[in-house]
Each structure stands twice: as structure tokens, then as C-alpha cells.
N, C-alpha and C positions, 0 to 999 in steps of 0.2 A: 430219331427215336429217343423217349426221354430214356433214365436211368433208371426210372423204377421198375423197366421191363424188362429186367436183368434182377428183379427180385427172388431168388427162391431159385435160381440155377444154378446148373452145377459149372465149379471152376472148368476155367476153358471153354465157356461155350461163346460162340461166335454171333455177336451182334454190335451192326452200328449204332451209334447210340449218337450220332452227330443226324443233323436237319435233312430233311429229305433233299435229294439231289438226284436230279436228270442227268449229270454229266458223263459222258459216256466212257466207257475202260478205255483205256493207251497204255502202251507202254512202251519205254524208252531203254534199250538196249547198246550198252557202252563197250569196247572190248578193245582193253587196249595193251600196248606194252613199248619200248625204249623206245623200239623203231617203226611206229604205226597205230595208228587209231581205226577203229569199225563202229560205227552210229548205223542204229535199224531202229523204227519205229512202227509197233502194230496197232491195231484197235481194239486188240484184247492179250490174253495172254497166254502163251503155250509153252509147255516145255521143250516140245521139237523143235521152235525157233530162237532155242535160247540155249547154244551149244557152250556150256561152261567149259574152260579152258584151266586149268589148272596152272597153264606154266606166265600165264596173263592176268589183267586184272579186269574181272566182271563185273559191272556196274547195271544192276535191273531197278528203272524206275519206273513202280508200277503206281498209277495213276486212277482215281476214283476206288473207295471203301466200304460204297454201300452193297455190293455184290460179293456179299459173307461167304458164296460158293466159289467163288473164284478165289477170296483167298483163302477160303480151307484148301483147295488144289494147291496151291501156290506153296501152304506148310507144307503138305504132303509131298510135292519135289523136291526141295532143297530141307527138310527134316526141321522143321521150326517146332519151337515148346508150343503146345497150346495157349499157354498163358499168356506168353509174347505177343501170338495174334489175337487173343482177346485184348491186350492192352493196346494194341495197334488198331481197333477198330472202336475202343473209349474215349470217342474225345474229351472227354470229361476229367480221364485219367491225366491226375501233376505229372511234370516230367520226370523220368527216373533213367537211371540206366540198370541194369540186369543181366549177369551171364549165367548162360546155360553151357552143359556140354558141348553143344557143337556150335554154340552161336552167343554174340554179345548183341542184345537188346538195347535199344536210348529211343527214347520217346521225346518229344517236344515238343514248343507252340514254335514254330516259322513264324515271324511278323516281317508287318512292310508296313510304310507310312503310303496313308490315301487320307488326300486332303485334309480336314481337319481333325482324324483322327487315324486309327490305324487298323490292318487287316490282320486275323489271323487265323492261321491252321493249323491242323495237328498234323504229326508229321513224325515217320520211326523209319527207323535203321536198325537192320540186322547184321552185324557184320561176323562171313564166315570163313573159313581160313581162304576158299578161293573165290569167295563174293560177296558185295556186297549189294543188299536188297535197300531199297526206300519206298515208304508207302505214303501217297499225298492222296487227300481228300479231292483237290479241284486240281485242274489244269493250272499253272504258272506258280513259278517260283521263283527262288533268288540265284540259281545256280547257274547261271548261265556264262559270268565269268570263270566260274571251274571248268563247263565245256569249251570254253573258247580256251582256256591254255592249257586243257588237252590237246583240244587241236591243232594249236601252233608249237606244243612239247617246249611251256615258257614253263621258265623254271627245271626246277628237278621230277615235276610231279610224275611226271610216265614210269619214272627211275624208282620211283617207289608203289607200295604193295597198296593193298586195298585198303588197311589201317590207315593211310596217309589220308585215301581218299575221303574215308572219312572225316577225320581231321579238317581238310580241306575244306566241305561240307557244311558240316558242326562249325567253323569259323566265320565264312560266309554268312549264315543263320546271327550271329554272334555279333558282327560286324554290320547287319540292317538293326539289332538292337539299340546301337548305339546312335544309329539315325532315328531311332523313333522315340531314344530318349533326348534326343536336342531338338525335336520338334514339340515334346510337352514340355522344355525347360522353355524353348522360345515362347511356347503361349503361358507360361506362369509370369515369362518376365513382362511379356503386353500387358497380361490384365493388370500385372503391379503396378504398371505407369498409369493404366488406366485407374484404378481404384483413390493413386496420388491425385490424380488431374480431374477423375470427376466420381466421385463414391458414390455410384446409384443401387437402388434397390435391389437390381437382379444380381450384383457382384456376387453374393452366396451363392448362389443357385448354381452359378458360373464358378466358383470354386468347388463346389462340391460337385459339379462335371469330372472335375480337374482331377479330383481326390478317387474317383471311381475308375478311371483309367489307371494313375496311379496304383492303386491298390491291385487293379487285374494285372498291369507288370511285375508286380514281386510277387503274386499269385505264379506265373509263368518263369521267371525268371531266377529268383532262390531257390524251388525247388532243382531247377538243371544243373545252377549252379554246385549242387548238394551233389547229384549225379554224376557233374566230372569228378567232382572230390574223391568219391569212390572209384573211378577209374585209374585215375592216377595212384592211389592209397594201398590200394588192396594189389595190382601190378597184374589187371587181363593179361590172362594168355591169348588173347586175338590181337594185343596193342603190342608190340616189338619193343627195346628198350628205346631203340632210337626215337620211334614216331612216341613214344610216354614223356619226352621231353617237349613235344609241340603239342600233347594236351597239357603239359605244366603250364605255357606260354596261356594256351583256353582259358583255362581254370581263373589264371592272374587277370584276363579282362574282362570276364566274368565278377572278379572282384572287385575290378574297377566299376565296375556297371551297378557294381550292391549299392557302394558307397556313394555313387551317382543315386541311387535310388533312395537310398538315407535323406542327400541333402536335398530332393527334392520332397520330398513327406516334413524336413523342416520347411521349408520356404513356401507349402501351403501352410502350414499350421501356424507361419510368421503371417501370410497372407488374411487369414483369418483376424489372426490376433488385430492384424492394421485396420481392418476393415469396421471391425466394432469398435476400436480406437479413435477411427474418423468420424462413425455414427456419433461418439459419444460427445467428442468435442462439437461435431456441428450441433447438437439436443445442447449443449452445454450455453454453445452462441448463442441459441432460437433464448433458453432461456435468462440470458445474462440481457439480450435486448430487451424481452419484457419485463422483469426486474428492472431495467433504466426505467423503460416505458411509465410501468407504476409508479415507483420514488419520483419520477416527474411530475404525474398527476394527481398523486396525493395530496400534498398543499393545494392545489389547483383545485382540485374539489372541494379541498374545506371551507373555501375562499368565496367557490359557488354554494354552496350549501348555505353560508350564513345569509349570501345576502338577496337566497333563494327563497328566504324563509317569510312568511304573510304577515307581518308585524307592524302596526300603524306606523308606532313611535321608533321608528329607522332615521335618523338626519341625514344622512349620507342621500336617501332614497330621493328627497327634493330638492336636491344639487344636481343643476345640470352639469356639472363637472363629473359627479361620481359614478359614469359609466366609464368613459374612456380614463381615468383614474384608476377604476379596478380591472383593467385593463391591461394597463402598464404594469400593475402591481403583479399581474399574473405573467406578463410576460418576463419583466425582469427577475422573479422569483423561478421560473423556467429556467431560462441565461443562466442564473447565478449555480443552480445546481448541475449544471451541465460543464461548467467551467470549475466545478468541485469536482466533479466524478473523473474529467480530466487530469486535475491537478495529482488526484488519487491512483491515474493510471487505472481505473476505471473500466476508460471510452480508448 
């Protein structure tokens, strides 16, 4: 649904504002703690089969956002700001993060690399003192190494609270950015070879792909970065002190990721620069050749031109010698300019 259909409503009201979608509700029910994990998975979503545990850590990923009544139910359980689920249902909406009284809001694009370009979704988190919610547009995501060491209790992660989880989460998300920024470094650095080795016409067209992708990463990317800034800055009461030192760690590859985004906004705008550079030299060649060309055939036609001309009294004209004579004279006068323009460094 575009954004204009959220014209003239009142704040908090609930609309998807992302492409139409058939995907059907799931949800993905996590419950875990030191000594045990519990995974359920339904096809829609109820509060009866979502026994929140206070002394554990709640994990509800609920899945497809075009069904606005399911999650207005969904606020109405667990106590969400209205505004958080209008911004959880805006794809449109930059990334931000957000606390309300009984809940911290973070909004985001999820990206993945698919072939020659990349996938993304919106995608929010609620996190409340004893749960934490996630809301994704489609089916699949990056998370699945977080389930798996849940399940095998690698690491500390069981040992800490839901703020970790999130964390955990939010990095994984973090850590496919950094794969989808070495797969448009890797196609800036081909076309670069290519533009060296053969500068054809469509190379712009082809960098300004480049530049549009580009441009939609620091679209998605700066703003979250901006996001954990204030999470860490301002010191959530739903982030612990402890786990506020593993979004510091966020934060810093997040900076690393800007600064990756810096030099790749140079290295097309180098790309550019090269590109007109090699047009300009090759238009340079095309015209440095026929500049020879001319200066060649200048004398050469003055040469024909005289003794082109209709004139009785010509001596030369009834010399059988004076064809292949003005002959010689054109061709040696050729030689001799060619072996100048050489000498000049020219040719």
C-alpha cells in the first residue's frame, strides 16, 4: 500500500504500507533459559499459546505484517505504543530506535546478498522487560545461527536476558551488511578492470546501477547507525549495563560499515571521473589520427590540384616521365612528413 494512504490519519493508526503479500501468518515461539530451550511454531498467532514466563527469556517471531488486525491484537497483549506498531507496519519508515514506558522499539532493513544484487526487509523489535517480540514481512531470515546456539547453549547466550538477545539479533542483521557491502565493492572493483581493459558505452549506465544501490545502503544504513547511537548515549532502561557494552562493540561496526560506505561513494565518483577520462583520451586519439591524416594530405592535394588544372601551356603535361615523377614527388613528400612527425614524437 503506497504512503499516501496514510494521508490525513490520525497518529497510530495501523496500516501496511509495504506490496501486497499472500504470505501466510507464523509464528515462531522461543522459551528459553541456562538449562533448556522450548521451540513451537504456529500458523497464526494467540496469546493462549504464548505462555510468557518471566523467570526465562521470551522470544516471539511473528511473521507476515499485512494482517493490521492481528497486530493491533498482538499491541493489545503485550501493551505496545501505538506508534511503534504503526512504525512496524511503515516500510518506508528510516531505521530508528525508540523507548516507550514499557517497551524499547528499533526498526530496520534486514538485507541478504541474492545474486547480483541484494534483498531487503523491514523488520522491528520490541524489547520488553520479559520479551522480546520481532516482526518480519516474509518468511526467512538471517537468524538461524542465533537459533542454532541456542540450541546447542554455545556460548553464554542462554546465561543472559533478552537484551542480549537482542543484541545478538541486531548483530547478525549487522554482520550480512558487511557481506553485502563486499559483494558491491567486489562488482565496483570488476567494472574498474573492465572500464581499464575495454571503456564501452554502457559503462555509465553501469555505474549509475552501482551508485543507486549504493545510495539505498546509507539510505538504510546511517539512519540505524544514528539509532544505536542513542541507545548506547541516552543508557535504555531495557539494555542492562552489561549487555550496553555489546551494543558499544554494534555501534563501532556500524562505523566501520559508514566509513566502508564513504570509500565506496569515492571509488564510484573515481570510477566516473576514469571513465570520461578514457572517453576523452580515446576522442583525443580518433582526433590526433586525423590531424595526421590531414597534414599528410594537404601538400598531396596541392600537388593534385595544380596539375589538375585545364591549362594548354603545362610542360610537364607532355613528358612521359611526368606521371610517375609526380608520383614519387607525392609519395616521398608523404615519407618525409611522417618521419617529421615521428622525429617530433608526434606518431
Amino acid at each position: 500500500m503506497s504512503m499516501y494512504k496514510k494521508i490525513g490519519l490520525a497518529p497510530g493508526t495501523l496500516i501496511y504500507t509495504g506490496e501486497h503479500s499472500s504470505v501466510n501468518i507464523k509464528s515462531e515461539w522461543i522459551q528459553y533459559y541456562p538449562g533448556g530451550i522450548v521451540e513451537e511454531q504456529f500458523d497464526s498467532y494467540s496469546k493462549e499459546s504464548i505462555p510468557v514466563d518471566p523467570k526465562k527469556v521470551n522470544w516471539l517471531n511473528l511473521i507476515g505484517l499485512h494482517d493490521h488486525g492481528l497486530v493491533t491484537q498482538l499491541g493489545s497483549d503485550f501493551r505496545i505504543h501505538p506508534l511503534a506498531l504503526e512504525d512496524a507496519l511503515n516500510t518506508s519508515e528510516l531505521p530508528k530506535a525508540e523507548e516507550f514506558d514499557d517497551h524499547l522499539f528499533v526498526s530496520l532493513k534486514m538485507l541478504s546478498v541474492h545474486e547480483e544484487s541484494f534483498l531487503e526487509e523491514h523488520i522491528s523489535f520490541i524489547l520488553g522487560d520479559h520479551f522480546l517480540i520481532s516482526l518480519q514481512e516474509k518468511q526467512g531470515d538471517v537468524f538461524e545461527s542465533v537459533r542454532n546456539r541456542l540450541r546447542v547453549a554455545h556460548g553464554k547466550i542462554r546465561s543472559r536476558g533478552n537484551d542480549y538477545l537482542l543484541y545478538a539479533l541486531l548483530d547478525t542483521i549487522v554482520d550480512n551488511y558487511f557481506l553485502v557491502l563486499d559483494n558491491l565493492t567486489s562488482k565496483i572493483d570488476v567494472l574498474e578492470q573492465s572500464i581499464i581493459e575495454d571503456n564501452h558505452t554502457n559503462t555509465l549506465s553501469e555505474i549509475n546501477e552501482l551508485k543507486k544501490e549504493q545510495i539505498k545502503l546509507r539510505k538504510y544504513i546511517i539512519p540505524f547507525d544514528l539509532a544505536i547511537q542513542s541507545i548506547t548515549k541516552y543508557e535504555s532502561k531495557f539494555v542492562s549495563d552489561e549487555i550496553s557494552h555489546f551494543f558499544e562493540d554494534l555501534k563501532n561496526h556500524l562505523n566501520q560499515i559508514v566509513m566502508h560506505l564513504s570509500e565506496q561513494r569515492d571509488a564510484l565518483k573515481s570510477l566516473t571521473d576514469l571513465h570520461i577520462s578514457l572517453l576523452s583520451n580515446q576522442m583525443n586519439q580518433i582526433m590526433k589520427v586525423l590531424t595526421i591524416v590531414a597534414a599528410i594530405f594537404i601538400p598531396l592535394t596541392f600537388l593534385a590540384g595544380i596539375y589538375g588544372m585545364n591549362f594548354e601551356q603545362m610542360p610537364e603535361l607532355s613528358q612521359p616521365w611526368a606521371y610517375p615523377t609526380l608520383l614519387g614527388i607525392m609519395a616521398f613528400v608523404a615519407v618525409s612528413l611522417i618521419f617529421w612527425m615521428k622525429r617530433k614524437k608526434w606518431l
